[in-house]
ChimeraX commands (.cxc) that place a marker at each C-alpha (Angstrom):
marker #1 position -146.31,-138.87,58.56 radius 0.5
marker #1 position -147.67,-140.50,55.59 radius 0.5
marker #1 position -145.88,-138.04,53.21 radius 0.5
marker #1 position -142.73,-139.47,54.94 radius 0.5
marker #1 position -143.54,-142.77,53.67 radius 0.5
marker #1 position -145.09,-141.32,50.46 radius 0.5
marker #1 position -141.72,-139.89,49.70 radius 0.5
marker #1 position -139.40,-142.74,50.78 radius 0.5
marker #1 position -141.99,-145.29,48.77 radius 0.5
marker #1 position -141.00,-143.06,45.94 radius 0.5
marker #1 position -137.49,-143.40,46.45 radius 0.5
marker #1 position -136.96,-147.04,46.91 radius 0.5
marker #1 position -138.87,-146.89,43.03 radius 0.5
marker #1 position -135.99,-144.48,42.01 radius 0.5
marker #1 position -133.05,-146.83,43.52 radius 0.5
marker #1 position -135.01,-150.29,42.23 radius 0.5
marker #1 position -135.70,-148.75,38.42 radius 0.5
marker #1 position -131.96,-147.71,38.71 radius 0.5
marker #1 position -130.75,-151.12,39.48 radius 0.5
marker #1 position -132.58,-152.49,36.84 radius 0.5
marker #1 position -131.75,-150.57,33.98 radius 0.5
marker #1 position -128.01,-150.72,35.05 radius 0.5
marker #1 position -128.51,-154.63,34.83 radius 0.5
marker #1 position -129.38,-154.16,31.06 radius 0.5
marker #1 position -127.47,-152.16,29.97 radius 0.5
marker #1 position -124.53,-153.73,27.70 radius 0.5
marker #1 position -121.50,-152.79,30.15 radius 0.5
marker #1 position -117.87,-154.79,29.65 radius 0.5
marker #1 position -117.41,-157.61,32.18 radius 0.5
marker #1 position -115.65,-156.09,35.14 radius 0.5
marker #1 position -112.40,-158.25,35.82 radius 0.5
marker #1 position -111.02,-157.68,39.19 radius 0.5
marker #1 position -106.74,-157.66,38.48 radius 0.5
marker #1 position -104.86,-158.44,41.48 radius 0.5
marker #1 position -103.40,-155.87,42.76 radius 0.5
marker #1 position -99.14,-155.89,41.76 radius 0.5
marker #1 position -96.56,-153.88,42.13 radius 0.5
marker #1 position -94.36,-153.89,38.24 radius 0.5
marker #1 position -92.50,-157.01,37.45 radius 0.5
marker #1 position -88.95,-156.23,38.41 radius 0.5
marker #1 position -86.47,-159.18,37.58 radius 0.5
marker #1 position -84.69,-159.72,40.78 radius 0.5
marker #1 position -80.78,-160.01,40.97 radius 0.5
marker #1 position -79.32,-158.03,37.78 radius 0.5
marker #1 position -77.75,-154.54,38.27 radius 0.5
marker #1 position -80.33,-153.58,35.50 radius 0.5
marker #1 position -83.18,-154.17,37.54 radius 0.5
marker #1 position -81.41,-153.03,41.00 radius 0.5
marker #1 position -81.25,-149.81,38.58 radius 0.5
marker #1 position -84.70,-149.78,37.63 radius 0.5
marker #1 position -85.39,-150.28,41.41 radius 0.5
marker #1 position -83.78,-147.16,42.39 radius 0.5
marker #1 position -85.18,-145.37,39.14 radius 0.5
marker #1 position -88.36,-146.12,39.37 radius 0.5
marker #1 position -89.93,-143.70,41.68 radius 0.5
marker #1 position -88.02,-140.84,38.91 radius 0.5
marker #1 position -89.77,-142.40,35.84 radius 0.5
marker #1 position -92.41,-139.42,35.49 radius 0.5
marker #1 position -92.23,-136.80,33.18 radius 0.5
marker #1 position -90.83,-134.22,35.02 radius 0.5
marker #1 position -87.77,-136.01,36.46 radius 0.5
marker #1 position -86.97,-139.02,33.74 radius 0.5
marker #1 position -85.00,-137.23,31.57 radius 0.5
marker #1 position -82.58,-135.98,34.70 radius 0.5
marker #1 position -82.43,-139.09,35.93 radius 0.5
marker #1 position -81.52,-141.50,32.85 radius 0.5
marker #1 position -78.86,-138.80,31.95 radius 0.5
marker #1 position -77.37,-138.63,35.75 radius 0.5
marker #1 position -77.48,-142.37,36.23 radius 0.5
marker #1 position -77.90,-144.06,33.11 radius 0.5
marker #1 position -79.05,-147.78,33.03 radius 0.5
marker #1 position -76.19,-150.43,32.72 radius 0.5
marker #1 position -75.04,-151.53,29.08 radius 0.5
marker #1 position -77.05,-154.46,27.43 radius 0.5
marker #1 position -80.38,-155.24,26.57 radius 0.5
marker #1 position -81.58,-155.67,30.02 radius 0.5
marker #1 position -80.56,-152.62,30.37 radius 0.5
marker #1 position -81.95,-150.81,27.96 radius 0.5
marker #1 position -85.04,-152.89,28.27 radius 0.5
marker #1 position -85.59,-150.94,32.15 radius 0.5
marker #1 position -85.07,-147.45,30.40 radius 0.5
marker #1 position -87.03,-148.24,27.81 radius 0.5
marker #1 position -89.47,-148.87,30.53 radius 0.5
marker #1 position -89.02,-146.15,32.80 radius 0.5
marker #1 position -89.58,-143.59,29.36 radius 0.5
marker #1 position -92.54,-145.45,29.08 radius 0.5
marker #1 position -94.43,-145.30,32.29 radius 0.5
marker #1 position -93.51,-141.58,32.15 radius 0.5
marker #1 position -95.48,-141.29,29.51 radius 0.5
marker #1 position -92.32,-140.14,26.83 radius 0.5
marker #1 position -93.02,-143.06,24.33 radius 0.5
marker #1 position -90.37,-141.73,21.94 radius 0.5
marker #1 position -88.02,-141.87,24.18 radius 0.5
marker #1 position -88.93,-145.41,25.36 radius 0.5
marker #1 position -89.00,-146.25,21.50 radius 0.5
marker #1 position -85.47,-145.00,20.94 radius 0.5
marker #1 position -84.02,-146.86,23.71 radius 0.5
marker #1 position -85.36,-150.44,22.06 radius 0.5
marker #1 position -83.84,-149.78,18.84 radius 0.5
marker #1 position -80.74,-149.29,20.16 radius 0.5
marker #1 position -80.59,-153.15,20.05 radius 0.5
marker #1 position -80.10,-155.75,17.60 radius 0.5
marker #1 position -83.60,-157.29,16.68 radius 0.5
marker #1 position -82.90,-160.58,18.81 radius 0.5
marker #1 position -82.66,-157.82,21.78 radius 0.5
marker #1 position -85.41,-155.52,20.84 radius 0.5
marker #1 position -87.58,-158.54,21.54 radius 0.5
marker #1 position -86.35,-159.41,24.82 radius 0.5
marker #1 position -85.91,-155.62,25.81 radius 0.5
marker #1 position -89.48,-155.10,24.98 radius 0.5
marker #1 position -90.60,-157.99,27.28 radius 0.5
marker #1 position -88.98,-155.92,30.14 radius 0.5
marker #1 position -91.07,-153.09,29.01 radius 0.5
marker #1 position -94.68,-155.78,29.10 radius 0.5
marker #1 position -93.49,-156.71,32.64 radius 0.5
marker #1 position -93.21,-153.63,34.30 radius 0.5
marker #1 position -96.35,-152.12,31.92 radius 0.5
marker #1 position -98.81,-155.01,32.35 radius 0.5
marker #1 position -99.87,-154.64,36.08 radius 0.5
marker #1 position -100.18,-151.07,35.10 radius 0.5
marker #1 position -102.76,-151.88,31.84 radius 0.5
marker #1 position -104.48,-154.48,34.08 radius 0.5
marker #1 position -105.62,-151.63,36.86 radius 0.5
marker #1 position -108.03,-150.68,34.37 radius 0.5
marker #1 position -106.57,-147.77,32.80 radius 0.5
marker #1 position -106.96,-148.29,29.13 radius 0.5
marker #1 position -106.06,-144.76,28.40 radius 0.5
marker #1 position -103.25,-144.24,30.09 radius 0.5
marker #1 position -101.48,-148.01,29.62 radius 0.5
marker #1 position -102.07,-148.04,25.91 radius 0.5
marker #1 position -99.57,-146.13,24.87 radius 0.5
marker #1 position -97.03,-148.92,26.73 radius 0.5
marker #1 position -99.23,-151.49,25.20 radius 0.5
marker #1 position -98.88,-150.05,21.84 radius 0.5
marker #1 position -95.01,-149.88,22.16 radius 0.5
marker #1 position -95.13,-153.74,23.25 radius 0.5
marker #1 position -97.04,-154.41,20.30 radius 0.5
marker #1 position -94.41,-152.42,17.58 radius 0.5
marker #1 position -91.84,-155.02,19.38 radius 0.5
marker #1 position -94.27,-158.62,20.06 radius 0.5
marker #1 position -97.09,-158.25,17.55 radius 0.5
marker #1 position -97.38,-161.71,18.68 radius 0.5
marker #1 position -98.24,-160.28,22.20 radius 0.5
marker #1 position -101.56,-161.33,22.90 radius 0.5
marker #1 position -101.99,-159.43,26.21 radius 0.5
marker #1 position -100.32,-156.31,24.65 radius 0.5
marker #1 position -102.62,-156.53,21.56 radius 0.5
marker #1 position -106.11,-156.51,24.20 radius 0.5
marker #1 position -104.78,-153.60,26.48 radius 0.5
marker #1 position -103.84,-151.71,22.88 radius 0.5
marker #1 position -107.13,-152.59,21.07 radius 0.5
marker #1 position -109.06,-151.38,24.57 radius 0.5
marker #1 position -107.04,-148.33,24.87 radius 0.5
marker #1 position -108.07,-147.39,20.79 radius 0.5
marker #1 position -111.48,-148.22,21.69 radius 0.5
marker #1 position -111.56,-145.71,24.36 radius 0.5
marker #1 position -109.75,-143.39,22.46 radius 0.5
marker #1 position -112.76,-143.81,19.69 radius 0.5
marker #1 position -110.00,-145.14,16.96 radius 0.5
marker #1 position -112.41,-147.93,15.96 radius 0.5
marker #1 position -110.53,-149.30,13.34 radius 0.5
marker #1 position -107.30,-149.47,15.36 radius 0.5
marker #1 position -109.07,-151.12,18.18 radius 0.5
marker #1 position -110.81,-153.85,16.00 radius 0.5
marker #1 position -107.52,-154.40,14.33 radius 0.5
marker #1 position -105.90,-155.63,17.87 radius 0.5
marker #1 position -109.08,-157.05,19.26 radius 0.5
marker #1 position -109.35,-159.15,16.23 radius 0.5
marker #1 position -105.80,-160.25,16.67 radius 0.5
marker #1 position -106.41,-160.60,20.39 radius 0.5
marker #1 position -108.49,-163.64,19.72 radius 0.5
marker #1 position -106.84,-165.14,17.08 radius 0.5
marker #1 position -104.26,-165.91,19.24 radius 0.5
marker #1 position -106.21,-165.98,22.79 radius 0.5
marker #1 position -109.00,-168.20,23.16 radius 0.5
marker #1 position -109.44,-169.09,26.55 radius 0.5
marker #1 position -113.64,-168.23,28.11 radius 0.5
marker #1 position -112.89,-165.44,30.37 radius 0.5
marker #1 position -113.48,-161.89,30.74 radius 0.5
marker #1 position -110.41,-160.85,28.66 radius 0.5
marker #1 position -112.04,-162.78,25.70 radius 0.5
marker #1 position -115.52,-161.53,26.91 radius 0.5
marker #1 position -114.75,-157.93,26.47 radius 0.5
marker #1 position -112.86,-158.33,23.50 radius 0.5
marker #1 position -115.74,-159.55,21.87 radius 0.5
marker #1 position -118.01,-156.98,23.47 radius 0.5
marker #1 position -115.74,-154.22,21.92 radius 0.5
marker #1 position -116.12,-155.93,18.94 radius 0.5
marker #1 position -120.24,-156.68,18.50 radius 0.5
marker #1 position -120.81,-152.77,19.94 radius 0.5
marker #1 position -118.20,-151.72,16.88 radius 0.5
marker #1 position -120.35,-153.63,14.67 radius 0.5
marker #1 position -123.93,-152.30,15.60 radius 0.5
marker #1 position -122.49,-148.46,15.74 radius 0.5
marker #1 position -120.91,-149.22,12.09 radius 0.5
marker #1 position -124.82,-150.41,11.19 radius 0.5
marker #1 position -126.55,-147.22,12.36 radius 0.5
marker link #1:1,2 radius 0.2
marker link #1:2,3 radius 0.2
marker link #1:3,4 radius 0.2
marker link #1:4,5 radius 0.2
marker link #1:5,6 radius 0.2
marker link #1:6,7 radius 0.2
marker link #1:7,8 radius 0.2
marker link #1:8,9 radius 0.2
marker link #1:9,10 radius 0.2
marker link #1:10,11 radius 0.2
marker link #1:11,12 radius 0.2
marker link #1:12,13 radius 0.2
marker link #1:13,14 radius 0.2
marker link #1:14,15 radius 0.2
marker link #1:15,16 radius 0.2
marker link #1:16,17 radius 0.2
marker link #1:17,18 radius 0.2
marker link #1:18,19 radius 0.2
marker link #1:19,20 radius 0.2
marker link #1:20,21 radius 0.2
marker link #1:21,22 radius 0.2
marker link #1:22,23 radius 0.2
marker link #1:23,24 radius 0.2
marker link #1:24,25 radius 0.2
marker link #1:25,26 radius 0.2
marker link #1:26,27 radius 0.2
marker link #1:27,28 radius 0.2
marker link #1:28,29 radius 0.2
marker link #1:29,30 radius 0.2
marker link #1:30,31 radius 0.2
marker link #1:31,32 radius 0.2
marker link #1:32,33 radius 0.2
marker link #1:33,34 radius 0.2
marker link #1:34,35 radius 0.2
marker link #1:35,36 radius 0.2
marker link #1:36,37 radius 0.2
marker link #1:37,38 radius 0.2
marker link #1:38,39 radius 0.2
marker link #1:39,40 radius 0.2
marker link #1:40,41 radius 0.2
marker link #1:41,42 radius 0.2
marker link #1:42,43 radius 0.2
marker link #1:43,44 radius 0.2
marker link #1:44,45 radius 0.2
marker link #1:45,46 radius 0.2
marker link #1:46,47 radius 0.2
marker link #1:47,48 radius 0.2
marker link #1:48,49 radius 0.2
marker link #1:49,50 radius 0.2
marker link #1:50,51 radius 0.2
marker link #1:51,52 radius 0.2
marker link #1:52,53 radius 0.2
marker link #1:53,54 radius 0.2
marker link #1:54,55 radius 0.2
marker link #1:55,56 radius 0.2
marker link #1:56,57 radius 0.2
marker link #1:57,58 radius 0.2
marker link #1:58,59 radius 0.2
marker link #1:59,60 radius 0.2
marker link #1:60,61 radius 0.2
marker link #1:61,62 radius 0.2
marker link #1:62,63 radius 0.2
marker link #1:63,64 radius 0.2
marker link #1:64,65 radius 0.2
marker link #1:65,66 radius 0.2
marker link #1:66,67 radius 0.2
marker link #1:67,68 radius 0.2
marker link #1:68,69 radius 0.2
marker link #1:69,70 radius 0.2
marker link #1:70,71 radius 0.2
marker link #1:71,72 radius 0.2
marker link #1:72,73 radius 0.2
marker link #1:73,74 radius 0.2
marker link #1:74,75 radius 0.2
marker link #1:75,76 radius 0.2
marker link #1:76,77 radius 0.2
marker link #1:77,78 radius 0.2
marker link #1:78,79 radius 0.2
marker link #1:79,80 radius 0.2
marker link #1:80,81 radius 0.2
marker link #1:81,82 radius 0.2
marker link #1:82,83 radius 0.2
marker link #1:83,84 radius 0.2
marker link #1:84,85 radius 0.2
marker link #1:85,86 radius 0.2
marker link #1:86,87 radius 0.2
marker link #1:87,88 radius 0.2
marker link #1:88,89 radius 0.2
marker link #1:89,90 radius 0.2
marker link #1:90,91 radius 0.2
marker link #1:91,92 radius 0.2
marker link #1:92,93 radius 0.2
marker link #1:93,94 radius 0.2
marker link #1:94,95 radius 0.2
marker link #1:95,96 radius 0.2
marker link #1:96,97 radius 0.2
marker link #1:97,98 radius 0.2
marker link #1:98,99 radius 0.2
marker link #1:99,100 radius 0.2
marker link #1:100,101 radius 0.2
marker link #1:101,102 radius 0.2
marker link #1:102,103 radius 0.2
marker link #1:103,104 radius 0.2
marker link #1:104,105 radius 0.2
marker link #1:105,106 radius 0.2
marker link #1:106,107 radius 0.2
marker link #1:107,108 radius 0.2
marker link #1:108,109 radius 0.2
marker link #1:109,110 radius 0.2
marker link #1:110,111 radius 0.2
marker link #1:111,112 radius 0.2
marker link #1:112,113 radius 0.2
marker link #1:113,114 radius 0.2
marker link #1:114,115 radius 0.2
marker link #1:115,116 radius 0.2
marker link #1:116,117 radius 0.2
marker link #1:117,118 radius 0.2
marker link #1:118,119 radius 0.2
marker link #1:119,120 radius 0.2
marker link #1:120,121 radius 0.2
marker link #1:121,122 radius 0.2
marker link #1:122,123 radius 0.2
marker link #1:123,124 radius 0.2
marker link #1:124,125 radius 0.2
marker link #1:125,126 radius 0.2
marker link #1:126,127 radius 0.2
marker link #1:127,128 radius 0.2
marker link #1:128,129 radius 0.2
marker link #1:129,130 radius 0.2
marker link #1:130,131 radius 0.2
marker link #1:131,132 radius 0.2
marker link #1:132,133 radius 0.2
marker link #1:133,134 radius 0.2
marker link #1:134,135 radius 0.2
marker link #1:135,136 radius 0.2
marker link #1:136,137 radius 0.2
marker link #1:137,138 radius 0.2
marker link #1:138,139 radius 0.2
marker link #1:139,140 radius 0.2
marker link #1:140,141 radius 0.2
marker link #1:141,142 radius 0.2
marker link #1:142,143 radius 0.2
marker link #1:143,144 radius 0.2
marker link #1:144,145 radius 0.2
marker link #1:145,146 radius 0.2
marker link #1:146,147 radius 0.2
marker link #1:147,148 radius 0.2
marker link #1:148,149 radius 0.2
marker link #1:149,150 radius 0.2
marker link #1:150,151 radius 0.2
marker link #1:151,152 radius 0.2
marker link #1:152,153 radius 0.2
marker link #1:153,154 radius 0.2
marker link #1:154,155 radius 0.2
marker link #1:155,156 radius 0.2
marker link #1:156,157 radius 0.2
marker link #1:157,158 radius 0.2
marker link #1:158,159 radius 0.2
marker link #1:159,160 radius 0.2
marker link #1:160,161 radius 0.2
marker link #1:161,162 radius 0.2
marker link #1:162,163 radius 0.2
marker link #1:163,164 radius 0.2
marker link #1:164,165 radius 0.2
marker link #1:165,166 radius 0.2
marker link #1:166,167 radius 0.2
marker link #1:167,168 radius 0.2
marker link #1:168,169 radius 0.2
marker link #1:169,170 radius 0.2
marker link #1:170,171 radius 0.2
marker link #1:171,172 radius 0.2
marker link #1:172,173 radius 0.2
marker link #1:173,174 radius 0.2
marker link #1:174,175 radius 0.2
marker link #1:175,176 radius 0.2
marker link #1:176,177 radius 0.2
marker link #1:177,178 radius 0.2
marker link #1:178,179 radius 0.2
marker link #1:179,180 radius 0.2
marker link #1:180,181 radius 0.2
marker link #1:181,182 radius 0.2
marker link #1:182,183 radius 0.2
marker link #1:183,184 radius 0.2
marker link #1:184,185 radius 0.2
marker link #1:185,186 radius 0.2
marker link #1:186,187 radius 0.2
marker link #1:187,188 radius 0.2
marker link #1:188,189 radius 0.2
marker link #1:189,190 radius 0.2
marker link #1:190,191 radius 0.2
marker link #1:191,192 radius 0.2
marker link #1:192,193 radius 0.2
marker link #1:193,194 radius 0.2
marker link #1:194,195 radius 0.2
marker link #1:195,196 radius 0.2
marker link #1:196,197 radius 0.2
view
């Protein structure tokens, strides 16, 4: 019997020392996004499109489906295809569709591309929402949101200078006290110490 509590003495230690040094340790502030479904712009026949397209925008069926039922004329238009290339990871392709446009266009094409890619970036996924981030950015460098989901994606990618480069950016034009700010300069004090050692 005492061994019991010998053992399970021993383990509460484990647990507590565990606790403890996860409490120290430098980790990014955990923001909790809401959970949304992509920003689809209700009422045009570009985003009833993108409505029925959506579920196709992967790699494997994109391609089949942009060519079988292309997205209606315009920017808004090409804005939703641009987006749909996007989320299916074919960046390229995304790219191509945005400079199909005048500049003017491009701009408000790429927003398209931002609303259906931000809910994405902000479930956490810095990996896999960069690259949309990154296209954003080519389009809005003036994109603050688009410039913190690209820097974080670099930083996980371990392009350092790429990911100071947006986080940098990031707060020259977003200074508001909240995690997004928070972890931008976390990104950026951890770049500094590993460049000093």
């Amino acid at each position: 019997m005492h061994r019991a509590f010998y053992l399970a003495g021993w383990g509460w230690v484990a647990i507590s020392a565990a606790l403890v040094l996860r409490a120290r340790s430098p980790a990014l502030v955990t923001i909790e996004p809401p959970v949304a479904a992509p920003q689809v712009f209700a009422g045009s026949s570009a985003a009833e499109w993108f409505a029925r397209a959506r579920p196709s925008c992967n790699d494997l069926e994109v391609a089949i489906r942009v060519r079988n039922d292309p997205a209606p004329a315009g920017w808004e238009g090409a804005g939703y295809a641009s987006a749909c290339w996007a989320i299916a990871g074919r960046i390229d392709d995304a790219r191509s569709a945005l400079l199909t446009l005048s500049e003017d266009e491009r701009n408000a094409a790429a927003g398209i591309v931002f609303g259906v890619g931000h809910p994405i970036a902000d479930m956490g996924d810095d990996r896999a929402a960069g690259p949309i981030m990154r296209l954003v950015v080519e389009f809005q460098p003036w994109n603050y949101m688009a410039l913190y989901h690209a820097g974080m994606s670099y930083y996980a990618l371990g392009e350092s200078e790429l990911a100071r480069t947006h986080l940098v950016e990031f707060l020259k034009l977003y200074d508001v006290g909240d995690g997004w700010t928070a972890n931008a300069r976390e990104v950026l004090h951890r770049l500094e110490r590993e460049e000093g050692t």
